[in-house]
C-alpha positions as CSV (number, residue, x, y, z in Angstrom):
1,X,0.0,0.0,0.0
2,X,1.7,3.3,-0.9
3,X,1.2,6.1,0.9
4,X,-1.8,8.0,-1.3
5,X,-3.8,4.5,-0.6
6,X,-2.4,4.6,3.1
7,X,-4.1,8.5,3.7
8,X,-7.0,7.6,1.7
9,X,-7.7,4.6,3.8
10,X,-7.2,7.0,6.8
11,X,-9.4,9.2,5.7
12,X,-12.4,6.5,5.4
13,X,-11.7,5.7,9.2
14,X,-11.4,9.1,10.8
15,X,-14.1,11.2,9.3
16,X,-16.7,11.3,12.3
17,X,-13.4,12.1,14.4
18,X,-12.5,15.5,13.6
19,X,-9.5,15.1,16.3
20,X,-8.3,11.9,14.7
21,X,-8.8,13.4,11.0
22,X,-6.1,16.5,12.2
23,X,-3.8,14.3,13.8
24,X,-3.4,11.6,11.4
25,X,-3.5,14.7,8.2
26,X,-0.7,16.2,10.2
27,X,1.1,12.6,10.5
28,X,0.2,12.4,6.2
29,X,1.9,15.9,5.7
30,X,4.8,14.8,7.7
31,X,5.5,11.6,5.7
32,X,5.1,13.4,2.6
33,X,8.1,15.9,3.6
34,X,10.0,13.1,5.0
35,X,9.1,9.9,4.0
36,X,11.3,7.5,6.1
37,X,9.2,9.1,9.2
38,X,7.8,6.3,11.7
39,X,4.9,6.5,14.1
40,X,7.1,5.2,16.8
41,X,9.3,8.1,16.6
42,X,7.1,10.8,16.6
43,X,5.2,9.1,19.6
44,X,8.4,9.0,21.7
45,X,9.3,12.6,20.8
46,X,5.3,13.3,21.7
47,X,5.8,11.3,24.7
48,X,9.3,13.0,26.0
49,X,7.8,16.6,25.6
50,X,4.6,15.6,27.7
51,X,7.1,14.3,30.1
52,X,9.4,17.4,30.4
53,X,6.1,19.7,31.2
54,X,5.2,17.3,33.9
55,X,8.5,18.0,35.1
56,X,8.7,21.3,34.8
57,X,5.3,21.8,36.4
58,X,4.9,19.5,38.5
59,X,5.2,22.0,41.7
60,X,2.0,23.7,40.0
61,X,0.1,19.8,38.9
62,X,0.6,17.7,41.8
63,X,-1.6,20.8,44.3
64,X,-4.3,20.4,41.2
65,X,-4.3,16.5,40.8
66,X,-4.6,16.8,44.7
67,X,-7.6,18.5,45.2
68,X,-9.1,16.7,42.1
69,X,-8.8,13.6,44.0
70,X,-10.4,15.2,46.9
71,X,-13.5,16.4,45.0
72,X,-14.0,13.4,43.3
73,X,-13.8,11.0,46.5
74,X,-16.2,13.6,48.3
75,X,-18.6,13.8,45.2
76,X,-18.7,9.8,45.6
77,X,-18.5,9.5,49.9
78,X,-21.2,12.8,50.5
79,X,-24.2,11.1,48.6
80,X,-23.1,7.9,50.0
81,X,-23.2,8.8,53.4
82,X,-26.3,11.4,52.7
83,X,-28.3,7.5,51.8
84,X,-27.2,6.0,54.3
85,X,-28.6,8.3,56.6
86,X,-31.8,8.3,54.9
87,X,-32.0,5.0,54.9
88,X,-30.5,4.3,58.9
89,X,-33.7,6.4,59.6
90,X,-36.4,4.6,58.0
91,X,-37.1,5.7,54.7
92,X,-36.4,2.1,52.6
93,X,-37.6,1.0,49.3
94,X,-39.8,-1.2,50.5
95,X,-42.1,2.1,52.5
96,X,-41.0,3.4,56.2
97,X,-39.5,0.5,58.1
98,X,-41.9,-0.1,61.0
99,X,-40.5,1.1,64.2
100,X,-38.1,3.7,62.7
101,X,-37.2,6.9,63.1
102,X,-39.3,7.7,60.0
103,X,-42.2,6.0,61.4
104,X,-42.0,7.7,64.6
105,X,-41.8,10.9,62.4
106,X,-44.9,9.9,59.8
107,X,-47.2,8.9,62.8
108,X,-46.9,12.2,65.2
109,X,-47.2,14.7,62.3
110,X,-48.2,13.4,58.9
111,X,-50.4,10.0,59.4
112,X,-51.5,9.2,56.2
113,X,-51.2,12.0,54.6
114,X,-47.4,12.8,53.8
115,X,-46.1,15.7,51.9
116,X,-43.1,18.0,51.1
117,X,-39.5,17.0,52.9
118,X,-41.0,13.8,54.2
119,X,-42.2,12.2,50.7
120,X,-39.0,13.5,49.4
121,X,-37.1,11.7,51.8
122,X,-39.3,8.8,51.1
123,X,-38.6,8.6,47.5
124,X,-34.8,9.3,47.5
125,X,-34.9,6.5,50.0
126,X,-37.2,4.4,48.0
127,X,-34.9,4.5,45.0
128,X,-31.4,5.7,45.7
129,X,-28.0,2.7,46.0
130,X,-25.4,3.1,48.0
131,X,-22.6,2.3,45.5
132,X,-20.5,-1.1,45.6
133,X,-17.7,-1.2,48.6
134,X,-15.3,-0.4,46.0
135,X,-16.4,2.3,44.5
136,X,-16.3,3.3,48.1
137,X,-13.3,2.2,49.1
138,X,-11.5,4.0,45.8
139,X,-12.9,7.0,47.0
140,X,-12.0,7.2,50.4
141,X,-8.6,6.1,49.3
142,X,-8.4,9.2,47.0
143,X,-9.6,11.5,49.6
144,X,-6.9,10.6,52.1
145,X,-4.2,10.6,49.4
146,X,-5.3,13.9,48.0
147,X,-6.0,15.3,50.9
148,X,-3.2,14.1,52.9
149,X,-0.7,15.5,50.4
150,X,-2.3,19.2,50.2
151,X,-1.4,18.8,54.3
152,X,1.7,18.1,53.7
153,X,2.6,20.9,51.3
154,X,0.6,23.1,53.7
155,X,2.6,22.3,56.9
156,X,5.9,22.0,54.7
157,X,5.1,25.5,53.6
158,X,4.5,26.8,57.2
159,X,7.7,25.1,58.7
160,X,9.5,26.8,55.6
161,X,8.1,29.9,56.8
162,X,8.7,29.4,60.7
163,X,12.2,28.6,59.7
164,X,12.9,31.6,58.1
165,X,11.4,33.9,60.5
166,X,13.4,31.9,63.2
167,X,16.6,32.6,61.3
168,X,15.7,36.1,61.1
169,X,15.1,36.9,64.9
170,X,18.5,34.9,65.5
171,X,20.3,37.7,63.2
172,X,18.7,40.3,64.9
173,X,19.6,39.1,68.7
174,X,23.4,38.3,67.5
175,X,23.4,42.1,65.9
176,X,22.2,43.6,69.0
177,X,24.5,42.2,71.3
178,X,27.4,43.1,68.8
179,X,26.0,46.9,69.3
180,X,25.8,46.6,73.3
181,X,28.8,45.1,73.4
182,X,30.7,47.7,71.5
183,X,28.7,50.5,73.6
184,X,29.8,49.0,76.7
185,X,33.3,48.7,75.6
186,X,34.2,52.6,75.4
């Protein structure tokens, strides 16, 4: 296959892509100005830049990839834990669990007639999962990695800071001593 069949057989592939149908017309243009090109190298050259930003950056990623992985294991653990309460107090998918909370609730101020928060509780209860225990374990996991590395930086950053403002008062004590010394010397 030479490389006019090659694009045009590209081309039949990654028309609904608009993404792939840039990248692989770039890749075309490339082998037709230098036509011993391989993917391979221009993936390891791709790859090697990528690397180098992370590098570079990574002082301003890892903070960001941090709290990412603290709002995504809260955006999994807070509806988790919200259904589970719901759920510890009565409201089930099978109705109000006889001698709940819930029930206590429905019998001293709705009876039969229910309404507003309490239906609403009802339903989410009625039809709302907790997810699987590793879904929840994943997210726990993220929140404590995440979150435990945004408190280290954050007490790294304030020893950093009492360090240097310790050093600082040190200089100043030894420099006024040095000054009494000499005034007490003539």
């Amino acid at each position: 296959m030479d490389s006019t069949d090659q694009n045009r057989h590209i081309g039949r592939i990654t028309n609904n892509n608009p993404q792939l149908r840039d990248a692989t017309g770039i890749m075309a243009i490339m082998r037709q100005h230098i036509p011993q090109i391989d993917n391979a190298i221009i993936t390891q050259a791709l790859l090697q830049k990528v690397k180098d930003v992370l590098v570079q950056n990574i002082d301003k990623i890892t903070p960001v990839l941090s709290g990412a992985l603290v709002a995504l294991g809260t955006s999994v653990l807070l509806p988790t834990l919200f259904i589970t309460v719901i759920q510890a107090i009565g409201f089930t998918s099978g109705g109000v669990a006889a001698g709940s909370l819930a029930a206590l609730i429905q019998s001293t101020f709705y009876g039969a007639w229910t309404g507003g928060i309490f239906s609403g509780l009802q339903s989410i209860g009625a039809v709302a999962v907790v997810p699987p225990p590793i879904t929840i374990g994943i997210a726990v996991a993220s929140v404590v990695v995440g979150g435990g590395y945004l408190l280290y930086r954050h007490f790294k950053r304030r020893r950093i800071a009492l360090d240097a403002s310790s050093d600082e008062s040190q200089d100043h004590d030894e420099d006024d001593g040095a000054s009494t010394s000499l005034i007490r010397s003539r």
